[in-house]
C-alpha positions as YAML, in Angstrom:
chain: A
units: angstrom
residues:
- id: 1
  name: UNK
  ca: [5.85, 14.81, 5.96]
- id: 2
  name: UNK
  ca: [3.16, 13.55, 3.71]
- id: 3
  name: UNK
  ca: [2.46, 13.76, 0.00]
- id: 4
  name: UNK
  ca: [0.83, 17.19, -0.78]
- id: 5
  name: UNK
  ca: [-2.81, 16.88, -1.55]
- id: 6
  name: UNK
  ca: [-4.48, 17.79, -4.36]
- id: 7
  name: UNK
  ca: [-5.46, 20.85, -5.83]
- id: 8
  name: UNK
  ca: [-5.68, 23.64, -3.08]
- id: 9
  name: UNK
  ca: [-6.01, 22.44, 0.53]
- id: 10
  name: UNK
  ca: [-8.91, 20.72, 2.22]
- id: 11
  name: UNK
  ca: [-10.97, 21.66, -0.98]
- id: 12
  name: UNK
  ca: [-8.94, 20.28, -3.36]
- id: 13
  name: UNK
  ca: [-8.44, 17.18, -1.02]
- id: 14
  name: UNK
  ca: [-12.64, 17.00, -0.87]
- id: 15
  name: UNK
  ca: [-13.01, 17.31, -4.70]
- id: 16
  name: UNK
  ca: [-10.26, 14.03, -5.40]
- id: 17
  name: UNK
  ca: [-12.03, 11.94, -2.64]
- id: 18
  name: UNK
  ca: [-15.67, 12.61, -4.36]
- id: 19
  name: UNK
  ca: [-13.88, 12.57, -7.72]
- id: 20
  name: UNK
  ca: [-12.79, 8.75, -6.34]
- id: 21
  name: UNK
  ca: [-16.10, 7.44, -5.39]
- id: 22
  name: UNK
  ca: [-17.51, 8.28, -8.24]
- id: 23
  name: UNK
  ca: [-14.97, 6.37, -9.99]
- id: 24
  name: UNK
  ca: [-15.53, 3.60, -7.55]
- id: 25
  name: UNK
  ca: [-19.66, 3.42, -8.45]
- id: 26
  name: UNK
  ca: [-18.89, 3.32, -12.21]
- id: 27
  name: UNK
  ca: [-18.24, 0.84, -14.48]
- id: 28
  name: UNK
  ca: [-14.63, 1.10, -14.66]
- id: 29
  name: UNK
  ca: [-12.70, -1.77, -13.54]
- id: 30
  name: UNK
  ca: [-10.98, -0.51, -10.02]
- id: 31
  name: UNK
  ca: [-8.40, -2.46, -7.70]
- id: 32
  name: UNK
  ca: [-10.29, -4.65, -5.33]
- id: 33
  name: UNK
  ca: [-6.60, -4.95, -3.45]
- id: 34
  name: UNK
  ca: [-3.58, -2.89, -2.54]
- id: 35
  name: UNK
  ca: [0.00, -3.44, -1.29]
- id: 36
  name: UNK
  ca: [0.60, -0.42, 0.11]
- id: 37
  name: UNK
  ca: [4.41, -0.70, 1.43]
- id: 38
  name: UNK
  ca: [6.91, 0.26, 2.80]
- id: 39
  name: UNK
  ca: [9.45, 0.17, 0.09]
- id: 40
  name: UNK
  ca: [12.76, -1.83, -0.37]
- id: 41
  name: UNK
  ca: [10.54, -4.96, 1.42]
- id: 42
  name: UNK
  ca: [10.59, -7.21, -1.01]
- id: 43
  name: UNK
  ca: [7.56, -5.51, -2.94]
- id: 44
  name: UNK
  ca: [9.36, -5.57, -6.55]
- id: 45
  name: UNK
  ca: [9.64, -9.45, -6.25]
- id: 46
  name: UNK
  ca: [6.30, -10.04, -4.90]
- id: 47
  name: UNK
  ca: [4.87, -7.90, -7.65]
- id: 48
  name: UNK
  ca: [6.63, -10.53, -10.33]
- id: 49
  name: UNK
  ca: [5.14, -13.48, -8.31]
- id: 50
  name: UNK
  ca: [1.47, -12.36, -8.10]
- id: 51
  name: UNK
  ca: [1.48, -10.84, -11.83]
- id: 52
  name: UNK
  ca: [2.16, -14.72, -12.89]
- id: 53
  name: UNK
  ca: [-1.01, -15.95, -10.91]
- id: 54
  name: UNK
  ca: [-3.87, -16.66, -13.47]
- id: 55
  name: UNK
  ca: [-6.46, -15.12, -10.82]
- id: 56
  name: UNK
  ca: [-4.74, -12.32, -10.46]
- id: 57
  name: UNK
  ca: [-4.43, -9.13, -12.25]
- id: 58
  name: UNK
  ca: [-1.76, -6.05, -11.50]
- id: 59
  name: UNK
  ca: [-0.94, -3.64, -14.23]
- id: 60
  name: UNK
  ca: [2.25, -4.02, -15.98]
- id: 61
  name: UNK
  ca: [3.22, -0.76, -14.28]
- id: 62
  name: UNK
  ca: [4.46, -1.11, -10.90]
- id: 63
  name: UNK
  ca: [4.32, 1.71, -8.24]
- id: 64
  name: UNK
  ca: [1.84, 4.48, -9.34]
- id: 65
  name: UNK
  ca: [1.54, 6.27, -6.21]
- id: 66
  name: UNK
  ca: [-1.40, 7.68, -7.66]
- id: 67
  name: UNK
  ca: [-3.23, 8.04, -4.46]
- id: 68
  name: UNK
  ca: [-0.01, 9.22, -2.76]
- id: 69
  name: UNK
  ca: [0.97, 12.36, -5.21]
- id: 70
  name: UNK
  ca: [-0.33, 15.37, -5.58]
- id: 71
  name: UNK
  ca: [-1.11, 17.46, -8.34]
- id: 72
  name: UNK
  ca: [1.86, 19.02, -8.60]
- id: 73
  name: UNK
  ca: [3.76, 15.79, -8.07]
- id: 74
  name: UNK
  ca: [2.04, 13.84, -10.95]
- id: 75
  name: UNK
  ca: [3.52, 16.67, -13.69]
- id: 76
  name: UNK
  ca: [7.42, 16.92, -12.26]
- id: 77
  name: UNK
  ca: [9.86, 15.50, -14.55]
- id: 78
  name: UNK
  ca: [13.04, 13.66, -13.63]
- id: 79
  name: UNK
  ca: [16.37, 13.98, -15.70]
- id: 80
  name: UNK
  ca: [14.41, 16.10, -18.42]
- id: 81
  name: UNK
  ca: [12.59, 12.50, -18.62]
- id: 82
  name: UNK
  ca: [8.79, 12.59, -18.08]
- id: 83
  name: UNK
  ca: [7.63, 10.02, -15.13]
- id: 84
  name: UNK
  ca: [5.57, 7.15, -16.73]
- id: 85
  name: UNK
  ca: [3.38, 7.30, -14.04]
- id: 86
  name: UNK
  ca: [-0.45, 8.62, -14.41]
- id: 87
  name: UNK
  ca: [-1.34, 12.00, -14.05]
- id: 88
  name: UNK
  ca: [-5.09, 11.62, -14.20]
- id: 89
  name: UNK
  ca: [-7.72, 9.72, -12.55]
- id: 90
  name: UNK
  ca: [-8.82, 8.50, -15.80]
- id: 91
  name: UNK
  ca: [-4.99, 6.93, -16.92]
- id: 92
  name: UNK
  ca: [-5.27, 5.43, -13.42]
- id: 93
  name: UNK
  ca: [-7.90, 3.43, -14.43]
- id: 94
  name: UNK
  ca: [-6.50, 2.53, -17.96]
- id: 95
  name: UNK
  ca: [-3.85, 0.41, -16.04]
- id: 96
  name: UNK
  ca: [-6.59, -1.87, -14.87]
- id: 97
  name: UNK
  ca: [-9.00, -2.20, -18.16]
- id: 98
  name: UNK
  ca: [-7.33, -5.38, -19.80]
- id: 99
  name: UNK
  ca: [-8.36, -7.25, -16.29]
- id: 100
  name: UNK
  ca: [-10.26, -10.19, -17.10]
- id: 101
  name: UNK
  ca: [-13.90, -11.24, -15.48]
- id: 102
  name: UNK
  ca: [-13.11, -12.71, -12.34]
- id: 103
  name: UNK
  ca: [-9.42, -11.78, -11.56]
- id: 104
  name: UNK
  ca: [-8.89, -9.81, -8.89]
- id: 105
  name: UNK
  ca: [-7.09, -6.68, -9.75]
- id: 106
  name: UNK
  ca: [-4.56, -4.82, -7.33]
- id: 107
  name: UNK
  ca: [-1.68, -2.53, -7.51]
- id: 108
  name: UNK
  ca: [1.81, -2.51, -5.50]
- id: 109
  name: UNK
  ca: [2.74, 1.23, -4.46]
- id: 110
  name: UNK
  ca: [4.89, 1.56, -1.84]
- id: 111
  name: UNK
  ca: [4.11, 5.20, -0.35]
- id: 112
  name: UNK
  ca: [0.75, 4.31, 0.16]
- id: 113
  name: UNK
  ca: [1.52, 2.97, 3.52]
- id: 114
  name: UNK
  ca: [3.79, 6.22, 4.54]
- id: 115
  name: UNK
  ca: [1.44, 8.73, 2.69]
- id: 116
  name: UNK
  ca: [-1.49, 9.85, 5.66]
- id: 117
  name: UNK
  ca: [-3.59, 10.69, 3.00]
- id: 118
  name: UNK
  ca: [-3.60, 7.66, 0.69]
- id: 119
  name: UNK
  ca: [-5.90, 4.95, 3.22]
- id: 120
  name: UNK
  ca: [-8.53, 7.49, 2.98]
- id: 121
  name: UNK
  ca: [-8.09, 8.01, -0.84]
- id: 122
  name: UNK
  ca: [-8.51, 4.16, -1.47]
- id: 123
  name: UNK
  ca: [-10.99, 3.98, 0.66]
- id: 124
  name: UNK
  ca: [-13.38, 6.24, -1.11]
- id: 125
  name: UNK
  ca: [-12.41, 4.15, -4.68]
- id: 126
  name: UNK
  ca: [-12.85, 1.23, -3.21]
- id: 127
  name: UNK
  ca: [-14.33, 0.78, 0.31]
- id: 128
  name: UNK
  ca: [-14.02, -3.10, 0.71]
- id: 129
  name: UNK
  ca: [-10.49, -3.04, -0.44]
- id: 130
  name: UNK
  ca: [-8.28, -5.65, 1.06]
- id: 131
  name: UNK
  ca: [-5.05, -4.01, 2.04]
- id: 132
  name: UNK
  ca: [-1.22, -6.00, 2.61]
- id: 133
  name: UNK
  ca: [1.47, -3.71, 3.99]
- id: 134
  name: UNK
  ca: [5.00, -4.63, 4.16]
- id: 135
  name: UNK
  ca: [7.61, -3.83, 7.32]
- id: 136
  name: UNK
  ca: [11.62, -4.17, 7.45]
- id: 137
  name: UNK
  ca: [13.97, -3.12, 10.79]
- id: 138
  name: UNK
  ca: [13.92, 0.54, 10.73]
- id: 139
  name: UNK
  ca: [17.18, 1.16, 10.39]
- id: 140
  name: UNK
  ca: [17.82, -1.37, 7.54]
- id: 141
  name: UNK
  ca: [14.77, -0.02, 6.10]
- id: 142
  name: UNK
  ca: [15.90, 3.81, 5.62]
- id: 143
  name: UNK
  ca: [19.45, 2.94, 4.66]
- id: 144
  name: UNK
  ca: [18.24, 0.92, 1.83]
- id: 145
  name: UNK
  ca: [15.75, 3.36, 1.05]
- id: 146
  name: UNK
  ca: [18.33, 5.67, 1.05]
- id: 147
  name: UNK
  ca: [20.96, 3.86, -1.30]
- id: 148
  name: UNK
  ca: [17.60, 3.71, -3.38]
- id: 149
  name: UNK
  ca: [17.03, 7.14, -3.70]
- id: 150
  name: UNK
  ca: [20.60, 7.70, -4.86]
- id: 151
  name: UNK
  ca: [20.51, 5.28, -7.35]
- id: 152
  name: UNK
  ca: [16.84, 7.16, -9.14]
- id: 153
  name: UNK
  ca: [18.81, 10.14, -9.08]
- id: 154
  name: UNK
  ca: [16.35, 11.83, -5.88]
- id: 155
  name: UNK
  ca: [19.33, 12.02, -3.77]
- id: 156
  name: UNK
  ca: [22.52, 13.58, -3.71]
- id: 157
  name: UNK
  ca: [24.10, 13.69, -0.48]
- id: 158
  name: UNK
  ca: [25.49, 9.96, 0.04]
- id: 159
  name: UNK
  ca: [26.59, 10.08, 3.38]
- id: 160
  name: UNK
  ca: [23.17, 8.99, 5.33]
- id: 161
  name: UNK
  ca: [24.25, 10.33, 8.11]
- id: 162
  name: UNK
  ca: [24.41, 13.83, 6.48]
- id: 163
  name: UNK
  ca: [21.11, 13.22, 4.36]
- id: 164
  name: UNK
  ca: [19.44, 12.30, 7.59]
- id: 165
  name: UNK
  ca: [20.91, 15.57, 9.22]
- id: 166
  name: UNK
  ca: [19.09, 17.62, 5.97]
- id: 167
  name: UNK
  ca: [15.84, 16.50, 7.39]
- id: 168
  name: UNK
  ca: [14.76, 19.62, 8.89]
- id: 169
  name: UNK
  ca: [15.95, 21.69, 6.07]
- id: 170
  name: UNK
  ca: [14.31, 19.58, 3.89]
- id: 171
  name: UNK
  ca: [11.09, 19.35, 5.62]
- id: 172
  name: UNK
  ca: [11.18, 23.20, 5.19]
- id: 173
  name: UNK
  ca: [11.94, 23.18, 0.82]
- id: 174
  name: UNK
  ca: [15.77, 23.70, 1.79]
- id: 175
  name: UNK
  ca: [18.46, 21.71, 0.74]
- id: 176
  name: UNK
  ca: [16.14, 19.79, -2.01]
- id: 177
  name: UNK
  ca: [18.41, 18.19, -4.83]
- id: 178
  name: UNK
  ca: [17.36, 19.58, -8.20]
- id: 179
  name: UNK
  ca: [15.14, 17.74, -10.29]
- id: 180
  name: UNK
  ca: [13.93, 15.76, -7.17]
- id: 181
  name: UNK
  ca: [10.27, 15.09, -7.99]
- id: 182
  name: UNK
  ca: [8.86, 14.00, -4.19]
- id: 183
  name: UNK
  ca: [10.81, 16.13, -1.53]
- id: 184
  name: UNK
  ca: [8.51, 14.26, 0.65]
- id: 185
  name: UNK
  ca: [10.77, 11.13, 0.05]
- id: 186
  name: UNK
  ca: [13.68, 12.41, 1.44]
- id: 187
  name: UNK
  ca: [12.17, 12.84, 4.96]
- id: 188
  name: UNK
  ca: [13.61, 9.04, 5.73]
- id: 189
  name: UNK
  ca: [13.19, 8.91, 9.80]
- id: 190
  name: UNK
  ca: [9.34, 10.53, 9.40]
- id: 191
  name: UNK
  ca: [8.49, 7.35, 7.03]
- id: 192
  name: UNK
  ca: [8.75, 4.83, 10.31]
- id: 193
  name: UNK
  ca: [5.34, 5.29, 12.02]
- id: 194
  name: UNK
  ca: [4.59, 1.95, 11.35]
- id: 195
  name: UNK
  ca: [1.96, 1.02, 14.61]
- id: 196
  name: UNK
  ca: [0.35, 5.03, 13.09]
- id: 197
  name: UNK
  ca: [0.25, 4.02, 9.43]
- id: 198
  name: UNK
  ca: [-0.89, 0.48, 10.38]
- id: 199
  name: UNK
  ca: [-3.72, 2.22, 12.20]
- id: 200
  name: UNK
  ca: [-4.60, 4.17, 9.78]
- id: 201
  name: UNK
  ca: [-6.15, 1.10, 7.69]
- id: 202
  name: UNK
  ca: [-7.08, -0.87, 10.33]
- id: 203
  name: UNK
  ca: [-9.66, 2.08, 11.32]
- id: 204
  name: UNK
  ca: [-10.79, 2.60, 7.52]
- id: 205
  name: UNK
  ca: [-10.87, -1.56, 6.42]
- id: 206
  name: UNK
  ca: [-10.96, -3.33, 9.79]
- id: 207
  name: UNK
  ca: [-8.07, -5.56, 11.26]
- id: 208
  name: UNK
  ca: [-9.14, -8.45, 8.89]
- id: 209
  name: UNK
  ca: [-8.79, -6.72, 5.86]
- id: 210
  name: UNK
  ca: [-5.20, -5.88, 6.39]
- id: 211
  name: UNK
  ca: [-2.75, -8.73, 6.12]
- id: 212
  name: UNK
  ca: [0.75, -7.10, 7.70]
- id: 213
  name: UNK
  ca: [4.06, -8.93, 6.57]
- id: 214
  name: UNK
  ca: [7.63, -8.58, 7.84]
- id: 215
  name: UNK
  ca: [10.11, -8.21, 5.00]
- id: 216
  name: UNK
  ca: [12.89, -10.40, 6.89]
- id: 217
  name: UNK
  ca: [10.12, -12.76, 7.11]
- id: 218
  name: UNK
  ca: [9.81, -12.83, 2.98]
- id: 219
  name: UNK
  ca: [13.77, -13.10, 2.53]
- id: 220
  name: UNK
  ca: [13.61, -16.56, 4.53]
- id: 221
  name: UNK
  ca: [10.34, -18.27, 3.40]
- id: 222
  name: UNK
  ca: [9.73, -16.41, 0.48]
- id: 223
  name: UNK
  ca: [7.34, -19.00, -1.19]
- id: 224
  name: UNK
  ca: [5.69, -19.13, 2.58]
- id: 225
  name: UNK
  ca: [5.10, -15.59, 2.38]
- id: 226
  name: UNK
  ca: [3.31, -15.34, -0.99]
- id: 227
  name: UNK
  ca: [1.09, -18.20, -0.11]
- id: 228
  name: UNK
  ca: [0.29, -16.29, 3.24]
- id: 229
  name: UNK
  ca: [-1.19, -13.52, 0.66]
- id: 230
  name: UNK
  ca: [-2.93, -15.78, -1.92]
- id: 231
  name: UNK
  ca: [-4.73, -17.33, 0.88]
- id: 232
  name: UNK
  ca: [-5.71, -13.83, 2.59]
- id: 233
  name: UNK
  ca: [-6.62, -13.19, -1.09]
- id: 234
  name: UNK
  ca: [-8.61, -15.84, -1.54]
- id: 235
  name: UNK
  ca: [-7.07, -17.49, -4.81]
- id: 236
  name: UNK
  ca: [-5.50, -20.51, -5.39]
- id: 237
  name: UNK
  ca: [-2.55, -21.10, -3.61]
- id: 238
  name: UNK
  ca: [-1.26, -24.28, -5.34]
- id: 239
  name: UNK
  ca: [-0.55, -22.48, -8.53]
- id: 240
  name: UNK
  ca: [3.24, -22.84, -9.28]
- id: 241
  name: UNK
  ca: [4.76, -19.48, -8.72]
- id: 242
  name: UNK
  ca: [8.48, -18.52, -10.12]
- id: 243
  name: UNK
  ca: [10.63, -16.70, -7.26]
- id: 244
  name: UNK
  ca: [11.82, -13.43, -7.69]
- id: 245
  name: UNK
  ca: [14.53, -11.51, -6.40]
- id: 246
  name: UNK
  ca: [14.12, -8.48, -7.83]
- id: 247
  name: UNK
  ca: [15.45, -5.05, -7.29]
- id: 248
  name: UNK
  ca: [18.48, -5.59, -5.20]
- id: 249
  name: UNK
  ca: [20.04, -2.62, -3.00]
- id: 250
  name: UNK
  ca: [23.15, -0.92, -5.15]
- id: 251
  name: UNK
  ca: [24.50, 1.98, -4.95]
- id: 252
  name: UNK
  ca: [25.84, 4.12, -7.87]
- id: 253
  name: UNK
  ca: [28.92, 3.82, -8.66]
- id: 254
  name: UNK
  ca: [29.37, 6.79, -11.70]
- id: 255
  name: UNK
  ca: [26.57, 9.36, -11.84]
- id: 256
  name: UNK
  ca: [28.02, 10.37, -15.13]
- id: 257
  name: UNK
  ca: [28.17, 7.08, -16.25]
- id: 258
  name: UNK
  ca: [24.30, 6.42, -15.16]
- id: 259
  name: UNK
  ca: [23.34, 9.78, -16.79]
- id: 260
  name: UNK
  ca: [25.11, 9.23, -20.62]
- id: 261
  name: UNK
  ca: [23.16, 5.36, -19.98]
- id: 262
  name: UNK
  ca: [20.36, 6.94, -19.29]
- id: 263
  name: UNK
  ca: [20.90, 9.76, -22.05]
- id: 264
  name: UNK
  ca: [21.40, 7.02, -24.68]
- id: 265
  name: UNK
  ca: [18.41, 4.80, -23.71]
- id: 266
  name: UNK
  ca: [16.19, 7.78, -23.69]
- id: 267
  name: UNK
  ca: [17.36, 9.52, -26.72]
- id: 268
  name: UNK
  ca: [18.39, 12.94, -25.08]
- id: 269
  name: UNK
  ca: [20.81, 15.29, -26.56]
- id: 270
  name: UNK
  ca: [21.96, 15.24, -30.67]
- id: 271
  name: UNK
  ca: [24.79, 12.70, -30.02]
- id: 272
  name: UNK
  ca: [22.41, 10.65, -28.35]
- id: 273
  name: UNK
  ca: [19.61, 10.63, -29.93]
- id: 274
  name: UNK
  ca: [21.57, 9.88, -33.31]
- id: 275
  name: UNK
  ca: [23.04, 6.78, -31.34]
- id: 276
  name: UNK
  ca: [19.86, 5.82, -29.99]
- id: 277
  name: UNK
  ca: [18.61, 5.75, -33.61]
- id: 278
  name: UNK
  ca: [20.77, 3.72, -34.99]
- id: 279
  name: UNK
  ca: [21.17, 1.48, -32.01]
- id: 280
  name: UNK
  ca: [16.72, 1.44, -32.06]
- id: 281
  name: UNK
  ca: [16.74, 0.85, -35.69]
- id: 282
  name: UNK
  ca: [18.90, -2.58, -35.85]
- id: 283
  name: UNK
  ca: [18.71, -3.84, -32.10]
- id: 284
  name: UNK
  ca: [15.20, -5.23, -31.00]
- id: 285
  name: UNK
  ca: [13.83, -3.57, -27.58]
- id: 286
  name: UNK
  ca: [14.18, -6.80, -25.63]
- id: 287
  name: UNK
  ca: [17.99, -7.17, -26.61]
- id: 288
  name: UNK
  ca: [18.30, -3.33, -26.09]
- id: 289
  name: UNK
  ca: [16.57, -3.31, -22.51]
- id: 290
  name: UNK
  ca: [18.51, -6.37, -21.73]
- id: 291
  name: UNK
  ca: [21.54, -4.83, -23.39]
- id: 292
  name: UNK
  ca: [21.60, -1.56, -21.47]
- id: 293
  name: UNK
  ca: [20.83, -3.77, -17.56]
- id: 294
  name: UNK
  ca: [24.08, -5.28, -18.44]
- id: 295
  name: UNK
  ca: [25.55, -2.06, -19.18]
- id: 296
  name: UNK
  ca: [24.39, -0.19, -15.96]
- id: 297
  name: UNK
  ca: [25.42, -3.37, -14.28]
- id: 298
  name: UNK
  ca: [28.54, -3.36, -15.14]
- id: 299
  name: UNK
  ca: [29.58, 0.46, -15.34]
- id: 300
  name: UNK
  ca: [27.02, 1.93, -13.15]
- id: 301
  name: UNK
  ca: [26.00, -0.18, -9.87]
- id: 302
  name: UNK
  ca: [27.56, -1.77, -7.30]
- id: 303
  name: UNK
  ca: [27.34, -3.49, -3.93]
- id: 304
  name: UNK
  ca: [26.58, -1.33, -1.59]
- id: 305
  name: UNK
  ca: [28.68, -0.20, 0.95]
- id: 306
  name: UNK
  ca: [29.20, -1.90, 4.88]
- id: 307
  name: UNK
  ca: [26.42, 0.07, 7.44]
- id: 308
  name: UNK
  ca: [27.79, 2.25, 9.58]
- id: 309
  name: UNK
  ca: [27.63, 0.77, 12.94]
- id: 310
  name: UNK
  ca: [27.33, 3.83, 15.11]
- id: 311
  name: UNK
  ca: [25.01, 5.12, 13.01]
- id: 312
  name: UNK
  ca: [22.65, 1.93, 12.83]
- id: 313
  name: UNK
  ca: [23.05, 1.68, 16.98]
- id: 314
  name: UNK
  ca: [21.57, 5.69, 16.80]
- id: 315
  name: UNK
  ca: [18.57, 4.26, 15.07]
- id: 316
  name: UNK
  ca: [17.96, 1.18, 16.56]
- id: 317
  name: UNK
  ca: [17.49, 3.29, 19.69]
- id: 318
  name: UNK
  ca: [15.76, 5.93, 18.67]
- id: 319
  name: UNK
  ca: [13.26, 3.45, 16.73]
- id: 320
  name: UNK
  ca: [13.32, 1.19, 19.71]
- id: 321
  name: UNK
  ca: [9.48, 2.48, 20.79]
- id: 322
  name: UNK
  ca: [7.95, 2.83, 17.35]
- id: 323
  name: UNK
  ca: [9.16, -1.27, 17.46]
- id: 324
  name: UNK
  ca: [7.59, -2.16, 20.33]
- id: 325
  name: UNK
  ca: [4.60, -0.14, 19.66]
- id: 326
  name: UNK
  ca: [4.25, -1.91, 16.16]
- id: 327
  name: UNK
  ca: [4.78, -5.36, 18.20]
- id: 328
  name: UNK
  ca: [2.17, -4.27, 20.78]
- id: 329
  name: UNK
  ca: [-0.37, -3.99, 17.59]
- id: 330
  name: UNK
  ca: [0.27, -7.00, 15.79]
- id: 331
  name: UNK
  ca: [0.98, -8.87, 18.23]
- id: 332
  name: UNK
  ca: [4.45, -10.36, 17.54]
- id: 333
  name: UNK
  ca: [7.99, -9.67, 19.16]
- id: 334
  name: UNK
  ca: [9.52, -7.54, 16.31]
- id: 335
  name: UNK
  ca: [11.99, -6.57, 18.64]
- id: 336
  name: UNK
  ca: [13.17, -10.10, 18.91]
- id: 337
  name: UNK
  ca: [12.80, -10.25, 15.51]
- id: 338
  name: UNK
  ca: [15.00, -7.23, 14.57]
- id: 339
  name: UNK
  ca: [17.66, -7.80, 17.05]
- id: 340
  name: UNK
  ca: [16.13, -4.70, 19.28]
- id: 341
  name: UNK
  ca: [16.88, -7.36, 22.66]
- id: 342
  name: UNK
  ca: [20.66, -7.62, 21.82]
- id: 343
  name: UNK
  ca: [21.78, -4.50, 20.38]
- id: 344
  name: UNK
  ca: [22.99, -3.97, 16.77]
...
């Protein structure tokens, strides 16, 4: 299921796309390059390793999905808290002005990749776009996307075998967990097309312009990996670049415990806001920010869970042709790679 479009249907779809290139033909500094996905692949860290690069520029906000949300997307709310991300075409931009002369500028959002509409939507901003896209196993992939989804707060049921059972619902409006600002999200299996999504930009950029790496790939040589993208970028590749490994899979241990965090760090409710005050008033933000990671650490997340065998041997079969039909396009073994040749 893909992000709703627009405005209302092929017309509102239309009006973004022109409203896009003309952005694109201004003088407004657009992305010249996009990593498009999938999520929980190792994007967050290579975010923190190309921001550091002094010919590169990405905005200090991560994962806009911009080009992936619709209208009615870009104004939900989360946890009576107000997404950061842009709502406009015209905040979009803002994330790129402070990009120097002769820096490339990109942006790292993940649903670009499972989001039909979003290759043609950064195509029209920016035609020549270079595009990276990030795979992982299937089945690894949506159970850490899933564990993901219940930490944010999108997801409630934490069985994945049960959430993955809502899918039809789901795909319908039923069985959506209140507050939930992309329904679309929750449609885990429908987000591995990865030989169709890969298309997708190889038919809009050509082959060359799309540089395809394999999360498992990142985990082992993750220096080797960004180097691999700063030469397909065409920047230095000798510049010293601090590893990352950021965003690890956790699961939530204490909703309640995440949502008075949360409450406090945001200010909601009297008692919270009068703690906040205090705590904003004689605590500077660094020590607070670093303060409250320790907190959620501690109180909040955990390791995740073992995998459910059964359940990973369901989806390594029924994932078993979208592998080989990604390894037929790239022209690698991913099946070898993923353990597809030996069972789970």
């Amino acid at each position: 299921m893909s992000a709703p479009s627009p405005g209302a249907g092929a017309g509102g779809e239309q009006a973004l796309l022109e409203e896009l290139r003309d952005a694109g033909r201004s003088a407004r500094t657009v992305p010249d390059f996009f990593v498009v996905g999938h999520a929980k692949c190792g994007t967050t860290a290579l975010h923190a390793m190309l921001a550091g690069h002094p010919q590169l520029f990405l905005p200090v906000l991560r994962e806009t999905q911009f080009l992936a949300r619709g209208e009615a997307e870009r104004t939900q709310t989360t946890g009576g808290r107000e997404l950061r991300r842009p709502r406009t075409l015209d905040a979009y931009l803002a994330l790129f002005d402070e990009a120097l002369p002769g820096q490339r500028v990109g942006e790292i959002s993940t649903a670009y990749l499972r989001t039909p509409e979003a290759a043609a939507r950064i195509a029209a901003l920016r035609p020549d776009a270079q595009i990276i896209a990030f795979l992982r196993e299937p089945a690894s992939f949506i159970r850490s996307f899933h564990l993901q989804l219940l930490q944010v707060g999108f997801e409630t049921e934490r069985d994945l075998a049960k959430a993955l059972a809502l899918e039809p619902e789901r795909a319908e409006g039923r069985s959506i967990p209140a507050g939930c600002p992309w329904p679309g999200a929750l449609l885990y299996t429908r987000h591995v097309r990865y030989a169709e999504q890969l298309r997708a930009y190889h038919e809009l950029f050509g082959r060359d312009a799309v540089l395809t790496g394999i999360y498992e790939d990142f985990r082992r040589d993750n220096d080797g990996v960004v180097r691999d993208v700063l030469r397909f970028l065409g920047v230095e590749e000798s510049v010293e670049i601090a590893r990352s490994e950021a965003n690890p899979t956790v699961r939530v241990r204490s909703h309640r415990a995440e949502g008075l965090i949360d409450a406090v760090s945001m200010g909601r409710g009297p008692a919270s806001r009068a703690a906040g005050s205090v705590v904003r008033a004689l605590t500077p933000a660094r020590v607070r920010r670093g303060a409250l990671r320790a907190m959620r650490r501690a109180v909040v997340d955990t390791a995740p869970p073992p995998p459910d065998g059964r359940l990973m041997a369901e989806l390594h079969e029924r994932f078993a042709g979208e592998v080989s039909a990604a390894s037929e396009l790239l022209g690698r073994d991913l099946g070898a790679l993923w353990g597809y040749d030996r069972g789970v």
